[in-house]
Structure formats: structure tokens, C-alpha cells
DRENZA-54578 format. One record per residue (C-alpha): residue in one letter; z, y, x. Coordinates in steps of 0.2 Angstrom, whole numbers, plus 5000, padded with zeros to 4 digits. Example, Ala and Ser with C-alpha at 12.3 -4.5 7.8 and 13.67 -1.06 7.14 Angstrom:
A503949785062
S503649955068
This chain:
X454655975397
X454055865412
X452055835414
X452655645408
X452455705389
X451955885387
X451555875370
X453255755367
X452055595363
X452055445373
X450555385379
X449555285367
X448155165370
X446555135361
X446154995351
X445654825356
X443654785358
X443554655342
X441754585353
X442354535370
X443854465380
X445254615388
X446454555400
X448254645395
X449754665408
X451554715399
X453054765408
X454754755401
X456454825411
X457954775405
X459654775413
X459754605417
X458054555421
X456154645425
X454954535418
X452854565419
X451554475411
X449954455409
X448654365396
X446854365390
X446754435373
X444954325366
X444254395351
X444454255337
X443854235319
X445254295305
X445554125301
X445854055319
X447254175319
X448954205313
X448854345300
X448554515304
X448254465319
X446154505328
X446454415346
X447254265353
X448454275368
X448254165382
X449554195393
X448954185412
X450354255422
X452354265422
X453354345437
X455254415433
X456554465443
X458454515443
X458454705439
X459354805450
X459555005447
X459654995426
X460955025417
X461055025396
X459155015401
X459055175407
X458255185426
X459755245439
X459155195455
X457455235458
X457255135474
X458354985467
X457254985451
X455555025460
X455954875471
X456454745458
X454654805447
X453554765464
X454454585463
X453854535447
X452454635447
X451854535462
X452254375456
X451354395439
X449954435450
X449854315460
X449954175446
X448754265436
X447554275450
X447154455446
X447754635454
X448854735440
X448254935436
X448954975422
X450454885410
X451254925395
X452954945393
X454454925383
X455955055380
X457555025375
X458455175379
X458555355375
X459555325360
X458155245349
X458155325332
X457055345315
X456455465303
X455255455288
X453955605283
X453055625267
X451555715263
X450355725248
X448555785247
X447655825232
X446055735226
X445455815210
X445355645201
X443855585212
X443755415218
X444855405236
X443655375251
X444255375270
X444255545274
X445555575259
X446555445269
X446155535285
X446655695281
X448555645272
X448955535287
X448255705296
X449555795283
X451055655284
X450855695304
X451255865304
X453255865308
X454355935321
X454955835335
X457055885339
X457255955355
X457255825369
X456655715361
X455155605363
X453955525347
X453855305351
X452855275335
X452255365322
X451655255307
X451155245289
X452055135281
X451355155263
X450155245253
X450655315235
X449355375223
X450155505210
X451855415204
X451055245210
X452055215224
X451955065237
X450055075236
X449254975250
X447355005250
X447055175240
X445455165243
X444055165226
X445655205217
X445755365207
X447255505203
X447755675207
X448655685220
X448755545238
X450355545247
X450855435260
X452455385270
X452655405289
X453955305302
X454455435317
X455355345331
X455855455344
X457155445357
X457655555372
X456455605384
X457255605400
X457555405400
X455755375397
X455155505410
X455955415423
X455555255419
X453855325418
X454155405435
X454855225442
X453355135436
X452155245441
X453055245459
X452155065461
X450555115456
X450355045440
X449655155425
X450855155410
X449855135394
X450955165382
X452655135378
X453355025363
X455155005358
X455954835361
X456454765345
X454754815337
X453954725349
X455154585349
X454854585328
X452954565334
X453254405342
X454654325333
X454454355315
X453454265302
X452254355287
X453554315276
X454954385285
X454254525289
X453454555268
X455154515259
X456554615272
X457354585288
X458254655302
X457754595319
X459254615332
X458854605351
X460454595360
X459954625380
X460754685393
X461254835392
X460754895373
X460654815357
X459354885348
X458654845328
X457054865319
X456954845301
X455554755292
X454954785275
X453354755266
X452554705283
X452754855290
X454154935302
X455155045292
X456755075303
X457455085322
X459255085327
X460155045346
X461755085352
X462055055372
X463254905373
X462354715376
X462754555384
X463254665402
X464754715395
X465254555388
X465154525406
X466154665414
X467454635403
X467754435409
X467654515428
X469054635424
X470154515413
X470054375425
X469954475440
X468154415448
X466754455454
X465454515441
X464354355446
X465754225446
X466054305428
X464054295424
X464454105428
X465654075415
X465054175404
X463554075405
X464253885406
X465653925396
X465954065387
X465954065364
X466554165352
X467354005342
X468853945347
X469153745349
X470753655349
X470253575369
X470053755375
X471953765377
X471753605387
X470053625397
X470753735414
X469253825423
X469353865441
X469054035442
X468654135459
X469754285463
X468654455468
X468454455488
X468754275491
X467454165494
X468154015497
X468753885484
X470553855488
X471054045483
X470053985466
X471553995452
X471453895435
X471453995419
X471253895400
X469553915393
X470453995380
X470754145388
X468554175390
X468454155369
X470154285369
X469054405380
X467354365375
X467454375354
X468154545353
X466754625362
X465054535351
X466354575336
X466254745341
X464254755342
X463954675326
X465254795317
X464454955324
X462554875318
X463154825303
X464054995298
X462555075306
X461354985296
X462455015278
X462155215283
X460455185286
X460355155266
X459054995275
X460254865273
X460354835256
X458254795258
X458454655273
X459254505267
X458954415282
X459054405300
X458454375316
X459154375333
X458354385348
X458654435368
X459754355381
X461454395374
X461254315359
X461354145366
X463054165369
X463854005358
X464354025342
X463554205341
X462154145326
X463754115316
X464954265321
X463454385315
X463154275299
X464954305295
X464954495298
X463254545294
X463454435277
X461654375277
X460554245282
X460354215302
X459254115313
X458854135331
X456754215334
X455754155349
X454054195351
X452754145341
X450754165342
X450554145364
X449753995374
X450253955389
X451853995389
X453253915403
X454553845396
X455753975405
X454954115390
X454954015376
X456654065371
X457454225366
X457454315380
X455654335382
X455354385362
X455054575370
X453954565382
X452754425372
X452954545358
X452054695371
X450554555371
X450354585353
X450554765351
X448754785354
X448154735342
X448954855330
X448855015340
X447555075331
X448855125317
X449555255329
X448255315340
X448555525344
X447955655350
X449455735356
X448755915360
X448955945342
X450955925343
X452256045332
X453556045342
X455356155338
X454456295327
X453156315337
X451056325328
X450256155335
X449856025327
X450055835328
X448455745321
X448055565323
X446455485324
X446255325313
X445455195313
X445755195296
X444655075289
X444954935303
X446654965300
X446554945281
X445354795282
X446454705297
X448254725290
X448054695273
């Protein structure tokens, strides 16, 4: 196990100050595009907030670049990737006005995956006060991480008080026995190492490390989303990844390595182009809905190698849809039978789409067709002082890494106490339980 994560815990970051003003920096590398911002998290009252939320964010600075050296979001040329980081680093600097140290940082590679861990204390029929709550989420901690593997999130979803289940504030409460319910996302450990490794190579401190589509839920979902069920889908670049939501809490993770890249690479190799002529089309042109002018509608289309526009050859618009719906078809097939094995989707009835990919035409409808539910398309919510360049989907994960602050107290660790594969230590985490109580519900 690399020095990275020797206890197989990413980083985790402390709390907000609820008295005074923190500026934030989040970096998020995707396979299309590296994007850095930074904002001025002001302590508000609850009421001046949207729910569950402690600070407002202001954004000060945006820089993104093209990424160069990811692929399925996993970091496979250091110097390509390092260098596209620096651009946007730089630029979110500059605007912002301030010098960078430290970001944090989105993951959507390594396989994203879930698990749940229960565990019950008992309380001799005494009122429950927080260091009952601290020592079961102490006890629903204790678990083994799978080999090369590394634990994203840990996080109580739930408190049960003997066969009262879906309790939300045990606390007063009286019973026998305190369970509670734990979220594990982990993924592979060798993708985030080196994209810890890459960021670190332009001297920038990683705080911790959040996976994309629970960021992107962060931003782009509403309380009542998020209470009654959904599924929030970020189609990027390279992955497509999905975090369920249930009862306000994150319950469920889910990615498999195929994105808006690949619908891409297909269009270069069926019309035989370069992968930017086919980026082009794709962009201006391409949906997953046939028309009846698309037989008509000829678009010049420019051989690989040849620059100049008399080589340029005419193919039907038809022949993109023909190319282009098989592909999106095929992601939203594997989410939805991914999601049915899950046992999650019978609980989210809705939902919500966000990243690059999905504003492909006609793709809201394709997945309201195969998904069988309710769909709409998320952008972020709850920033000022965005550009209009990130009010759309795109940016839904990185405005989401704004927000995560402000709930990174459910998950703070101390990592020294990790069980990992059989082995005797432990894996406690601090609480702020009270806070956490007090702000979330």
C-alpha cells in the first residue's frame, strides 16, 4: 500500500468554522475537461440558507482546461495531466486573485462501488445521549476494506432504536438496544493514488477526495428529491457513474467506464475522421431520435489526414443518429440493470441527469423510455457568482465539491484505526455528532 493511503482511507478534512468566512479551492479531472474553482464559504443564519446547508458559496474564481493524459477518468499520462491541472489551476487563480494550496478533489474512477454495515449497541433501557451515538457509529465503523481497495465515504445513513427502524435523532429516546446503518464507498486504490500523485506533482495539497455523482447530487438536487428517492446519473467523459438518494441521505454508488468519449470514438471510426471533426458533429449535430429531414440534411464530413475542405465527403445526418443511439442505449441498459441488482431501484422513482454527455439531443427522453421513470436534467443549485459557461450540467460536480464541506463532519476519521483484510486495527470516527444531528435534521 503506497504512503498515499496507508490505513486505505482517503484524506478527510475537518469541519467548517460556523463563526468566520474559509475560502474553498475544488479540483475536478475528468476526461474531457480539468476544471478548478474556487469560492468564499460565509457563515449564514439557517434561514438565509437552503436546507441543510450552514455556509453560502460565493463563487470567486473558474479556470478549466481541455484534459489531456485521462482516460475513463483514470490519470495515464502524468505529464499530459499535470500540465492540463497547472492550466486551470492558474487561471482559477488568477481570477480569484488568490494563490491555491490545497483543493479538493473528485473521483470517478476506480470502479466506484457501495456497501452497507450494521451494528447495534446496547443501552440498558437508559435515555440515549451522544456518547451512545458515538460509540455505535464507533461500532458500525468497524469493517474490512477488500484488498485494493480504497474507502471514499463512510456514512450513517440511519439510526434504529430496538425494532424502530429509520430513526433520525435517537437522542432522549429510550430502548434496549441502538443500531445504526453505515454507507462504505470504496473504489480501487491505484487510480486514486495516482491522481493524488498528479495533483500533488503541482503543488497543491489534496484535502480529501469525493466521488462525482455524490457531489454532483450535492449541487443539483432539491430536499424533496433527495427525501422521497432518486438516482442522480453523471454521464462524463469517460465514466458514468450514479448515486442513489433516499431519505436525504446517500444510500448507493454505482459507475461503469463508458461516457460521452466513446460516443465520440465510435462517430470517428464509423465515419472515418478525426476524433475532433467527430467532437464537432457530435456536438452540432448528433441525437438519438430520428427525424424524417435527417435522410435529407447531407453533412460534410472531413476525412482522417485531410485538412482541406475539398477531400470533405457528404454523409446523411442519419447515419450520426444510426451511430450515436446504440451507444447511450447501451449505457442506460447497463445502469438500469445495474441499478435493478442493486435492490435500489425500486426506492428511486425519479431521475436526474447531469455531466457533459447528457446534453447530447433527445438523451432526457431515451433514458425516460429505458429507465421507466421520471427525468429531468440537474444543474447546480445554491452558488453565486457563477459564469454562465457553469451553470449547466457540466459543472453540477465540481459546484457540488463546493458544498461538500459543509457535511464533512458526518465522515471525519481517524484512519490509524483501520481493519484492513483480517488484520486487529480499528477504524473509529470522530463525530461531530451533535452538530451533525442539529444541522442535518
Amino acid at each position: 500500500m503506497s504512503q498515499a493511503f496507508p490505513y486505505g482511507v482517503v484524506p478527510k478534512m475537518r469541519p467548517l468554522p460556523s463563526r468566520r468566512a474559509v475560502v474553498v479551492s475544488v479540483l475536478d479531472v475528468g476526461t474531457s475537461k480539468v476544471a478548478c474553482l474556487v469560492a468564499r464559504l460565509k457563515p449564514v443564519e439557517p434561514g438565509d440558507a437552503l436546507p441543510d446547508r450552514s455556509h453560502l458559496v460565493e463563487l470567486i474564481g473558474v479556470g478549466h482546461q481541455r484534459s489531456r493524459g485521462v482516460k475513463n477518468g483514470q490519470i495515464v499520462d502524468m505529464d499530459a495531466a499535470e500540465q492540463s491541472i497547472r492550466l486551470a489551476v492558474d487561471a482559477a487563480e488568477r481570477m480569484a486573485g488568490v494563490q491555491i494550496e490545497s483543493v479538493i478533489v473528485s473521483v470517478s474512477a476506480g470502479r466506484l462501488s457501495s456497501e452497507t454495515f450494521h451494528a447495534e449497541v446496547g443501552i440498558a433501557g437508559h435515555p440515549v445521549e451522544d456518547r451512545d451515538i458515538r460509540r455505535v457509529l464507533q461500532a458500525g465503523c468497524v469493517h474490512t476494506v477488500r484488498p485494493n481497495r480504497t474507502v471514499v465515504h463512510s456514512i450513517p445513513t440511519g439510526f434504529g432504536l430496538d425494532a424502530t427502524r429509520g430513526v433520525r435523532d435517537p437522542r432522549g429516546m429510550v430502548g434496549q438496544h441502538l443500531g445504526v446503518d453505515m454507507h462504505i464507498v470504496t473504489a480501487e486504490g491505484a487510480p486514486l493514488r495516482n491522481l493524488m500523485l498528479c495533483v500533488e506533482r503541482c503543488h497543491l495539497h489534496v484535502e480529501t477526495m469525493v466521488a462525482a455523482p455524490y457531489a454532483a447530487g450535492l449541487a443539483a438536487l432539491v430536499d424533496d428529491e433527495s427525501e422521497m428517492g432518486v438516482t442522480l446519473v453523471d454521464m462524463g467523459g469517460g465514466t458514468t457513474s450514479v448515486a442513489v438518494f433516499q431519505g436525504g441521505g446517500f444510500v448507493h454508488s454505482d459507475a461503469v467506464a463508458l461516457g460521452g468519449r466513446h460516443v465520440t470514438l465510435d462517430l470517428a471510426r464509423g465515419l472515418s475522421t478525426s476524433l475532433d471533426e467527430a467532437e464537432r458533429l457530435k456536438t452540432l449535430h448528433a441525437s438519438v431520435f430520428p427525424s424524417i429531414a435527417d435522410e435529407r440534411e447531407q453533412l460534410a464530413v472531413t476525412p482522417v489526414g485531410e485538412s482541406e475542405l475539398e477531400a470533405a465527403s457528404y454523409v446523411p445526418k442519419s447515419m450520426i443518429v444510426k451511430i450515436v443511439k446504440p451507444r447511450v442505449e447501451e449505457i442506460l441498459e447497463l445502469l438500469r440493470d445495474r441499478l435493478k441488482a442493486s435492490g435500489h431501484a425500486s426506492e428511486a422513482r425519479r431521475v436526474v441527469l447531469t455531466g457533459g454527455a447528457c446534453q447530447l439531443t433527445g438523451v432526457p427522453d431515451l433514458a425516460r423510455r429505458i429507465l421507466d421513470r421520471p427525468v429531468r436534467i440537474g444543474r447546480p443549485l445554491g452558488a453565486r457568482g457563477l459564469p454562465e459557461a457553469a451553470k449547466g450540467p457540466a459543472f453540477a460536480a465540481p459546484v457540488g465539491l463546493l458544498v461538500f464541506p459543509q457535511v464533512a463532519g458526518l465522515e471525519h476519521v481517524d484512519p490509524k484505526r483501520m481493519r484492513r483484510g483480517g488484520q486487529t486495527q480499528k477504524d473509529t470516527y470522530i463525530h461531530r455528532v451533535g452538530r451533525w444531528l442539529k444541522e442535518s435534521f
